[in-house]
TITOR-455433 format. One record per residue (C-alpha): residue number from 1; x, y, z. Coordinates in nm, 2 decimals. Layout:
// residues N
+-----+--------+--------+--------+
! num !     px !     py !     pz !
+-----+--------+--------+--------+
! NUM !      X !      Y !      Z !
...
+-----+--------+--------+--------+
END
This chain:
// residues 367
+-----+--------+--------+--------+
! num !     px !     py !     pz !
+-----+--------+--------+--------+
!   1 !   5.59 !  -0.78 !   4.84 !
!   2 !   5.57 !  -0.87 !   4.45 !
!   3 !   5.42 !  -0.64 !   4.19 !
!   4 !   5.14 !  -0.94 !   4.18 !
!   5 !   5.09 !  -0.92 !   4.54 !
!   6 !   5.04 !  -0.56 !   4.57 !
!   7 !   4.76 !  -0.53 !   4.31 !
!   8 !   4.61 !  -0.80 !   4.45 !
!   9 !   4.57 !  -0.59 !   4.79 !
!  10 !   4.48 !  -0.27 !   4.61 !
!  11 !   4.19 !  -0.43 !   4.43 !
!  12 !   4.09 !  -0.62 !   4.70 !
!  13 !   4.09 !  -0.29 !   4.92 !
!  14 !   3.86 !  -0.13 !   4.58 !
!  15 !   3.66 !  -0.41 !   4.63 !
!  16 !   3.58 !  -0.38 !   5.03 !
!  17 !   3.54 !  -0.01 !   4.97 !
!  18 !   3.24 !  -0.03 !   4.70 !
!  19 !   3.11 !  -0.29 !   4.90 !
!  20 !   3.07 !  -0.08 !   5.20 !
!  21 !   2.90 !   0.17 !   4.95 !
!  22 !   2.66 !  -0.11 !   4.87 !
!  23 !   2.78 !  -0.11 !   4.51 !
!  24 !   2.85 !  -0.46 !   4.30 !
!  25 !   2.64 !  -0.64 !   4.54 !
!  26 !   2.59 !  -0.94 !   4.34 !
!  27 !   2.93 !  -0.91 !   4.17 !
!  28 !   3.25 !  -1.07 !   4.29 !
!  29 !   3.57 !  -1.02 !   4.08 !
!  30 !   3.82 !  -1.30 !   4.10 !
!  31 !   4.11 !  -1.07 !   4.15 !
!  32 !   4.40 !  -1.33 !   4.24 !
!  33 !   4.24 !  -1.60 !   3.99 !
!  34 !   4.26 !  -1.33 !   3.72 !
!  35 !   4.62 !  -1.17 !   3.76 !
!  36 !   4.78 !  -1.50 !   3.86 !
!  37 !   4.60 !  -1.68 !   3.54 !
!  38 !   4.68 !  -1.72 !   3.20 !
!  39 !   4.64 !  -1.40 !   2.96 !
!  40 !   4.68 !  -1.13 !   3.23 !
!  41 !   5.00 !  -0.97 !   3.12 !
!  42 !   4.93 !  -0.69 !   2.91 !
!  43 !   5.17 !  -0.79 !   2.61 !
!  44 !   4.92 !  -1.07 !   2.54 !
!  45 !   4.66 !  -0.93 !   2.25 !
!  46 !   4.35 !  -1.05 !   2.15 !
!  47 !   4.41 !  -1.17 !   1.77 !
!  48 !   4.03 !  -1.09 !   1.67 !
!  49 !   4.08 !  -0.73 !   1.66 !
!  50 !   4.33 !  -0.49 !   1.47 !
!  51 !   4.36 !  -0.22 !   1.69 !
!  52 !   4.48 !   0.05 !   1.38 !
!  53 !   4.15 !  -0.07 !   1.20 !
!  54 !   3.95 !  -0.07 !   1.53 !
!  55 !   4.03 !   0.35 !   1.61 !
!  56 !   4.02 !   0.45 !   1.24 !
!  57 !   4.40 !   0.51 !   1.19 !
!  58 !   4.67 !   0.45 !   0.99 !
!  59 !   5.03 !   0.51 !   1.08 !
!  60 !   5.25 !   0.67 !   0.90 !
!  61 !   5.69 !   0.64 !   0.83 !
!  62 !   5.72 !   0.97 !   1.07 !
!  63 !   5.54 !   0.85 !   1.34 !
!  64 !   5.23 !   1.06 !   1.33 !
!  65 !   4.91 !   0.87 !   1.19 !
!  66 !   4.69 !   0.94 !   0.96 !
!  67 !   4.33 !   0.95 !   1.10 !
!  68 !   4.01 !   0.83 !   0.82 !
!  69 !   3.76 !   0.88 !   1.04 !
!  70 !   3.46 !   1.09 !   0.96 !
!  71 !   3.29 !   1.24 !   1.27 !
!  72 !   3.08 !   1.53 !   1.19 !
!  73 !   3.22 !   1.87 !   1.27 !
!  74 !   2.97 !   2.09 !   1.47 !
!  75 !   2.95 !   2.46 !   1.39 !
!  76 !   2.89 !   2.73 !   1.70 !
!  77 !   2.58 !   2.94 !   1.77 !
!  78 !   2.43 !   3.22 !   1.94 !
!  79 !   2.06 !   3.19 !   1.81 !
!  80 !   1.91 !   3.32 !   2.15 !
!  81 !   1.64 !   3.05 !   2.03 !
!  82 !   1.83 !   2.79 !   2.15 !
!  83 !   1.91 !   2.66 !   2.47 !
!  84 !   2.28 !   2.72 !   2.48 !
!  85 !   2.48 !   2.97 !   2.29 !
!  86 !   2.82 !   2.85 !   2.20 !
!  87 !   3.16 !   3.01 !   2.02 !
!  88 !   3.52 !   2.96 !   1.95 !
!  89 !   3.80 !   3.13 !   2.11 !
!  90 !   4.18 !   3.08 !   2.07 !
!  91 !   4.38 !   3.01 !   2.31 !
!  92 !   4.74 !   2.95 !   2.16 !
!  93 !   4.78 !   3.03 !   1.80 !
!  94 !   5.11 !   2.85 !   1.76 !
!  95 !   4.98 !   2.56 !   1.91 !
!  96 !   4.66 !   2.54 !   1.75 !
!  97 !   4.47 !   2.50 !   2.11 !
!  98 !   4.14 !   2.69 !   2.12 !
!  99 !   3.83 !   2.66 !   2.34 !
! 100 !   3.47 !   2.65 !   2.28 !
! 101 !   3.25 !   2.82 !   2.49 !
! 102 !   2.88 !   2.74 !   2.60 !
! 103 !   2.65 !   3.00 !   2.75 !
! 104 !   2.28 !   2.87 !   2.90 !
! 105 !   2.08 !   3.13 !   2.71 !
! 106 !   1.88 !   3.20 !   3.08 !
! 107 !   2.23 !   3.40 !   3.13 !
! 108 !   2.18 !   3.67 !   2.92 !
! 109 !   1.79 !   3.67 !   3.04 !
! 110 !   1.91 !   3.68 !   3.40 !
! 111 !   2.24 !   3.87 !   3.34 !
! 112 !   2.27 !   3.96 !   3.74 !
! 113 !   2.32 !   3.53 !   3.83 !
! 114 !   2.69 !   3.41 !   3.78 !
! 115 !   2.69 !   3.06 !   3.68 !
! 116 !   2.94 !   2.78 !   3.76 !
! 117 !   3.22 !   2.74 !   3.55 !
! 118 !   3.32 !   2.36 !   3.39 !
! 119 !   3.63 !   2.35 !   3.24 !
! 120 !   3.59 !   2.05 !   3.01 !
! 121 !   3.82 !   1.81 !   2.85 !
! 122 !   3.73 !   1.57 !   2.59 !
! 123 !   3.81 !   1.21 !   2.51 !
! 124 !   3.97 !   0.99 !   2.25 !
! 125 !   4.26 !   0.88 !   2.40 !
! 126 !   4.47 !   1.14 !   2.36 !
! 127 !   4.45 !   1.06 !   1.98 !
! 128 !   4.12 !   1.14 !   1.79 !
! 129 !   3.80 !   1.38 !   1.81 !
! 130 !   3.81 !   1.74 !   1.86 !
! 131 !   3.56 !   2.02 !   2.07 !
! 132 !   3.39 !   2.05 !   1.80 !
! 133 !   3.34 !   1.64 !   1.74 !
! 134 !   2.98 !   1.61 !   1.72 !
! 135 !   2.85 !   1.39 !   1.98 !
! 136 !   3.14 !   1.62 !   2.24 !
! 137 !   2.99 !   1.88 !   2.11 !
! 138 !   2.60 !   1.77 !   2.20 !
! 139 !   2.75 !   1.66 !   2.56 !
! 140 !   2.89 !   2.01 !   2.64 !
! 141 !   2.53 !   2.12 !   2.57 !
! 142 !   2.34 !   1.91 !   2.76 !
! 143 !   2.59 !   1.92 !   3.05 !
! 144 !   2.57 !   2.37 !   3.03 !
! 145 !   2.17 !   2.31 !   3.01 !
! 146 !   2.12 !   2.05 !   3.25 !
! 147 !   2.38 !   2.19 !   3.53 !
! 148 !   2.30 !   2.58 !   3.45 !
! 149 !   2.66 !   2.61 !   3.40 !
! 150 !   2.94 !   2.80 !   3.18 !
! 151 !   3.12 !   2.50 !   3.01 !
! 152 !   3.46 !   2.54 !   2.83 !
! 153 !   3.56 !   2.24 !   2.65 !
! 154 !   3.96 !   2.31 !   2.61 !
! 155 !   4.05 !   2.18 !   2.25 !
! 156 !   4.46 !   2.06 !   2.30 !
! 157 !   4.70 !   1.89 !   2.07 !
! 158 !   4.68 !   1.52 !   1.98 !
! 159 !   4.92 !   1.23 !   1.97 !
! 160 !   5.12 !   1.13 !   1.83 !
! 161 !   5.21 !   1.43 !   1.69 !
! 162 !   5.25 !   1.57 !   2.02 !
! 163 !   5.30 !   1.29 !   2.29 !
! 164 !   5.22 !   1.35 !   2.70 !
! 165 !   5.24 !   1.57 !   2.88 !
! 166 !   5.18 !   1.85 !   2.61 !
! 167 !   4.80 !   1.78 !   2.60 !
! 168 !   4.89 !   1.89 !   3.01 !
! 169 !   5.04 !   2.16 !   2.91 !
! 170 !   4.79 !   2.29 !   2.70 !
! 171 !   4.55 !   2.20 !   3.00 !
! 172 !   4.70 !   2.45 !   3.22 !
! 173 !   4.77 !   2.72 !   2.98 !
! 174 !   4.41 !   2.67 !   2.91 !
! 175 !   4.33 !   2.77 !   3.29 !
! 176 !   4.57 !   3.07 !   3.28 !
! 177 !   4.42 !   3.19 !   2.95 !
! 178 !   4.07 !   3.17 !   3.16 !
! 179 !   4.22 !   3.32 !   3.43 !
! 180 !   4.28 !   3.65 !   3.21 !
! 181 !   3.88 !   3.64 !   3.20 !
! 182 !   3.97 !   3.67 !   2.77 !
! 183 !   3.60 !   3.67 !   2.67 !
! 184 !   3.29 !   3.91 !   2.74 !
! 185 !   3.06 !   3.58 !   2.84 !
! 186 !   3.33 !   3.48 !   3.11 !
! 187 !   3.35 !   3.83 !   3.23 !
! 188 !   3.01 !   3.87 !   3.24 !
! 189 !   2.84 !   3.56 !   3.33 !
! 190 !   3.09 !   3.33 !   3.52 !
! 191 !   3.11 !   3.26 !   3.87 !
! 192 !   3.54 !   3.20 !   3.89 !
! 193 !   3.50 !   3.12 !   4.24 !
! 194 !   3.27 !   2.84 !   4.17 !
! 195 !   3.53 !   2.64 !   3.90 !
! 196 !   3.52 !   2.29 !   3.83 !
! 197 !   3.78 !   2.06 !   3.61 !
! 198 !   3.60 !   1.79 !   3.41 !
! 199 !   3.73 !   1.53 !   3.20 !
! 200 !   3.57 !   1.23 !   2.99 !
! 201 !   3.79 !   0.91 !   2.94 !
! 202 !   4.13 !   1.06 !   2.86 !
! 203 !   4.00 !   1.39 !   2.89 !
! 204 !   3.93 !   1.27 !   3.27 !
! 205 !   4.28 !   1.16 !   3.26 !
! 206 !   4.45 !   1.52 !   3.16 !
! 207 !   4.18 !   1.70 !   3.40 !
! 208 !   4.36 !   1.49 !   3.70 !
! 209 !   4.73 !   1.57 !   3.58 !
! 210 !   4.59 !   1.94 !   3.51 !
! 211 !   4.48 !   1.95 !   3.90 !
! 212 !   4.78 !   1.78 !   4.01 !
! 213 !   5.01 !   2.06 !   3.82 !
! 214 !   4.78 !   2.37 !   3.95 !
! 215 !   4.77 !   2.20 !   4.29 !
! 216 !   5.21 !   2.12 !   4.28 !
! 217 !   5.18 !   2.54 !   4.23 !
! 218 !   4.93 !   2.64 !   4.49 !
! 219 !   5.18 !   2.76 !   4.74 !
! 220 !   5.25 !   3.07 !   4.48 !
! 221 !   5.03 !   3.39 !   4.53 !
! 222 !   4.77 !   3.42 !   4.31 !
! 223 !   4.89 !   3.12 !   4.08 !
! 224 !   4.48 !   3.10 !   3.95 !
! 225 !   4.35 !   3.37 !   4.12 !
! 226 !   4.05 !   3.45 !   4.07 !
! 227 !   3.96 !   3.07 !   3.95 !
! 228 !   3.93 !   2.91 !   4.25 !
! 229 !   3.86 !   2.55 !   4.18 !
! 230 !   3.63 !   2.37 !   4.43 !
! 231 !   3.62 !   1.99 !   4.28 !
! 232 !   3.74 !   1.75 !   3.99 !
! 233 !   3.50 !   1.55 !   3.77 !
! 234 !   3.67 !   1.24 !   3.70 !
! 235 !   3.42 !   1.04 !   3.44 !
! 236 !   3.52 !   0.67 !   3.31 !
! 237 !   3.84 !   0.80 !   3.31 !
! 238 !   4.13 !   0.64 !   3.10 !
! 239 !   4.40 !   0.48 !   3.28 !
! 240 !   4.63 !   0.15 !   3.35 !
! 241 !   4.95 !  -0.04 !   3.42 !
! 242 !   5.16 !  -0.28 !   3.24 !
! 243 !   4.97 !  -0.57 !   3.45 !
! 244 !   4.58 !  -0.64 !   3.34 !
! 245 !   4.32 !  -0.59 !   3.60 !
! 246 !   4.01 !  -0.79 !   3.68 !
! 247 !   3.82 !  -0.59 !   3.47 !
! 248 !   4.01 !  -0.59 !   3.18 !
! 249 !   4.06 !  -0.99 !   3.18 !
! 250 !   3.70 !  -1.00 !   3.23 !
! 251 !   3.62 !  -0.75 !   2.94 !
! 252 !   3.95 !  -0.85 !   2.67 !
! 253 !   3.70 !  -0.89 !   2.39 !
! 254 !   3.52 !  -0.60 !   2.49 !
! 255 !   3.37 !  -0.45 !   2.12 !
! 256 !   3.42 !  -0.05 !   2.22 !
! 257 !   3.76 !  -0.07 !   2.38 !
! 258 !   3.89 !  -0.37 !   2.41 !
! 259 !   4.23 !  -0.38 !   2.66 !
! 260 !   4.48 !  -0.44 !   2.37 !
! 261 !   4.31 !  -0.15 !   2.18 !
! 262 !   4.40 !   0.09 !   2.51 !
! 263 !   4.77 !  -0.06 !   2.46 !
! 264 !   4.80 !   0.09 !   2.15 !
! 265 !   4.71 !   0.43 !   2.23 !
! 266 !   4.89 !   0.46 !   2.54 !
! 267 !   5.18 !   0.36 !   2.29 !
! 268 !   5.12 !   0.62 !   2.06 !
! 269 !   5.03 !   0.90 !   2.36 !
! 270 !   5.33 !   0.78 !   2.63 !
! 271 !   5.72 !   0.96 !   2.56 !
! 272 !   5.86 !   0.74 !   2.35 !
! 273 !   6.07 !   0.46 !   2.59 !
! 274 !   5.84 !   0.42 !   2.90 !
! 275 !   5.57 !   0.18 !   2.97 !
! 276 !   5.23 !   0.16 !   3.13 !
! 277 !   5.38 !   0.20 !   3.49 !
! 278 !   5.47 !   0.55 !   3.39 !
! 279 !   5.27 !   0.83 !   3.59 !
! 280 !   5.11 !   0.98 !   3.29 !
! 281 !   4.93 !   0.62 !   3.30 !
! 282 !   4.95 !   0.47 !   3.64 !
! 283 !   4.83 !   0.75 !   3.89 !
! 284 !   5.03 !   0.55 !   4.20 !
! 285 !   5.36 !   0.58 !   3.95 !
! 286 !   5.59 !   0.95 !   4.04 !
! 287 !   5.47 !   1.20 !   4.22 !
! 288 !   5.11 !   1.20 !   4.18 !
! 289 !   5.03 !   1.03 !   4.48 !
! 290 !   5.25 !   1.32 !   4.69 !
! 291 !   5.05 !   1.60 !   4.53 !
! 292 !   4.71 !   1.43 !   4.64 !
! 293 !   4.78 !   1.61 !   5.03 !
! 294 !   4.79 !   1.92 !   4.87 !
! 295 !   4.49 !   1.85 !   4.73 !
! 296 !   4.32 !   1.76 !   5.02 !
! 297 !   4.52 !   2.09 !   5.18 !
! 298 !   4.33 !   2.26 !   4.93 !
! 299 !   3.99 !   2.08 !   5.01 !
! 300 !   3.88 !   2.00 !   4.66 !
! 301 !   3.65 !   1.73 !   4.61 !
! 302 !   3.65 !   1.43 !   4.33 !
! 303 !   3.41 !   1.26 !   4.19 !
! 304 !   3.52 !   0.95 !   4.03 !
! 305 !   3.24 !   0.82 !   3.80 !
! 306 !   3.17 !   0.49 !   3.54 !
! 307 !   3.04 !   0.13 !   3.45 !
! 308 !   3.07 !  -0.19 !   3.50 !
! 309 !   3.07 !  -0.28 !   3.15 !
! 310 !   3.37 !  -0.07 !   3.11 !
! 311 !   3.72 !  -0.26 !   3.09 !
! 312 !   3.89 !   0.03 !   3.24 !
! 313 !   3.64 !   0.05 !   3.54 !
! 314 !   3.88 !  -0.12 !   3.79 !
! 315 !   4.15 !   0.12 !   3.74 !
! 316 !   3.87 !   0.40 !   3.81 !
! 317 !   3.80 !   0.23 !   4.10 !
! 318 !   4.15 !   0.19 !   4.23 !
! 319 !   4.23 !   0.57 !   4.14 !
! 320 !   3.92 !   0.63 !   4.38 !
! 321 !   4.10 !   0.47 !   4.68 !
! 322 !   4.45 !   0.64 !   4.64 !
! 323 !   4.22 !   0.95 !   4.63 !
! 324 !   4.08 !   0.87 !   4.97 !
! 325 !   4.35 !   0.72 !   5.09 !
! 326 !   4.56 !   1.05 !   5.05 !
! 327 !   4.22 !   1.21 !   5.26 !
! 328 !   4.09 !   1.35 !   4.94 !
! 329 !   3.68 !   1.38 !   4.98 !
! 330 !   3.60 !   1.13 !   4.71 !
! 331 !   3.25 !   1.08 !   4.60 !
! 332 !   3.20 !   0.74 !   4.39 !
! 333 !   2.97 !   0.63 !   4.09 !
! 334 !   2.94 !   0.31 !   3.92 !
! 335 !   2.68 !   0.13 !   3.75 !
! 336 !   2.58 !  -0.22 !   3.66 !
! 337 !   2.62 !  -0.22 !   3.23 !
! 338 !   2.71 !   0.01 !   3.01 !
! 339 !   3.04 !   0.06 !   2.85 !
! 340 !   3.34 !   0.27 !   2.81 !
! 341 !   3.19 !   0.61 !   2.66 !
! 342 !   2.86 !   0.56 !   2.78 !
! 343 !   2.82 !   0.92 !   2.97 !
! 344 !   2.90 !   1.10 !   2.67 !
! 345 !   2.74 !   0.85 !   2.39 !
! 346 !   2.45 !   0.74 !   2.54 !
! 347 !   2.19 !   0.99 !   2.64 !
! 348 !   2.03 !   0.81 !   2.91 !
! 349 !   2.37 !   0.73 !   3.08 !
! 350 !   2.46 !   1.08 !   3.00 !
! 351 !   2.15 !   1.25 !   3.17 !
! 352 !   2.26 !   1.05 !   3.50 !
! 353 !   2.56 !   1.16 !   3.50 !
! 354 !   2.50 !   1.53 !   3.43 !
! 355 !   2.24 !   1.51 !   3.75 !
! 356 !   2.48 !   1.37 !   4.03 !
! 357 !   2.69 !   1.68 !   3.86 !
! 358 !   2.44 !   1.88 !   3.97 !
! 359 !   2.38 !   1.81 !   4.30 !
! 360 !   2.78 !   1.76 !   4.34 !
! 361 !   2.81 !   2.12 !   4.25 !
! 362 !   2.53 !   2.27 !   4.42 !
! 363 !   2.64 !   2.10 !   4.72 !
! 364 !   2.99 !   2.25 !   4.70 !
! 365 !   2.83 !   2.62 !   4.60 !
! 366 !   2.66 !   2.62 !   4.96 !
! 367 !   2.96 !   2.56 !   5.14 !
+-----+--------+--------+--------+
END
């Protein structure tokens, strides 16, 4: 079977399994049409767009890049007049990794109820924003109000300064650092046995390869304990392949992340030498796919979330079937429109989301 062949079969498999979930019901993606065309390789760019002017970044003779854009910073609180307290913690001083913390105020009115704990990773493709990025920061709020949770968005080191897998790495030191229960609102106020691992766009990519590396560990006694992590939040996550999907042919002059544009980060983020077939980008690549039984060993649940308007939505698609396939409990979201970023940039996309996060986790907690 050629590489063509097979992603023919995988798509069409994504595209049997959200129609049996009554999703894209007036929608048909010409999936052989579109990889055997013209323009599907991923080498070919769109001409319209320059990708270092698109993101905001210049690079520089070293190799790292200097970034010029000029997203407001958001300081913490703990005005108990707000809804959600929030503040800063280190995590690894060398590294420069450090978490920010956000507390529902109705925790220290109702000290005695533990709340659910997020562990949250932001997006920017592994090579912009920050916790404290303003419209990350609003998200984190809303998603601690609306879900009455504990979220701790996990601020790790960029590319390509610090290329895959350290933004991993930082990801699970982040978990053993929460583990240590280092702070008085985690101690106090967090339900670890109710722990979830959340990730938007690239964020959702380094919350999978941060399950997949606790979950390659979970045969060692007390590896987390006492996190126990019940599911993975997987929205619009960032991912792809050196061959262009349906979605991405569909979408190539897409204005907020046009296909070309995802090239160039994964070629800033990737180890210098591989391609887009590498694991870090293609979840079916290494050993990913072997870790997924201990995952459904370990019975967590994914929820795999995005938008049709979303030129990475067919790779979050496909990732949802080598979830189930691997008998993972998967639970799907897409919807018509929108556009990569829209659960964290627009607020009515966002308030959707951050409900189906509620029932997901309620429905876990009473099991």
């Amino acid at each position: 079977m050629t590489t063509n062949d097979h992603l023919i079969l995988v798509l069409n498999e994504y595209e049997i399994y959200i129609r049996q979930r009554g999703l894209l019901k007036h929608t048909r993606i010409k999936v052989k049409d579109e990889i055997r065309g013209e323009g599907t390789i991923a080498s070919t760019m769109s001409s319209l767009v320059d990708p270092f002017q698109h993101l905001k970044i210049a690079l520089n003779s070293d190799g790292t890049i200097t970034r010029l854009r000029e997203d407001p910073q958001i300081f913490t609180t703990r005005d108990l007049g707000l809804p959600v307290l929030t503040q800063d913690a280190t995590i690894n001083q060398s590294n420069k990794t450090w978490a920010r913390i956000f507390l529902p105020r109705e925790a220290v009115d109702q000290a005695s109820n533990k709340l659910p704990l997020i562990v949250y990773f932001h997006g920017g493709g592994f090579v912009l924003f920050s916790a404290a990025s303003d419209f990350f920061h609003d998200a984190c709020v809303n998603l601690a109000k609306d879900t009455k949770s504990i979220v701790i968005s996990v601020d790790y080191r960029l590319a390509p300064e610090h290329r895959l897998p350290a933004a991993y790495e930082d990801a699970v030191e982040a978990l053993h650092w929460i583990k240590a229960q280092p702070h008085d609102w985690l101690r106090n106020h967090a339900d670890y046995s109710n722990c979830y691992l959340m990730g938007s766009s690239a964020g959702a990519n380094i919350a999978y390869h941060a399950a997949l590396r606790v979950a390659a560990e979970a045969g060692n006694n007390n590896y987390l304990e006492p996190i126990q992590i019940r599911g993975l939040i997987l929205s619009q996550a960032f991912f792809g392949g050196t061959m262009r999907v349906g979605s991405e042919v569909r979408l190539a002059e897409d204005p907020v992340l046009a296909p070309h544009v995802c090239d160039l980060l994964w070629e800033l983020s990737l180890p210098v030498g591989v391609d887009r077939d590498h694991e870090y980008c293609n979840p079916r690549a290494g050993d990913g796919p072997a870790v997924l039984d201990t995952v459904r060993k370990l019975a967590w649940r994914v929820l795999v979330s995005g938008y049709l308007g979303d030129p990475l939505v067919d790779h979050q698609m496909a990732l949802a079937i080598l979830i189930q396939q691997k008998g993972v409990q998967v639970i799907t979201h897409f919807n018509t429109g929108g556009h990569h970023g829209s659960e964290v940039r627009s607020p009515h996309h966002q308030s959707q989301l951050h409900c189906l996060l509620k029932h997901f986790i309620t429905s876990l907690a009473s099991k």
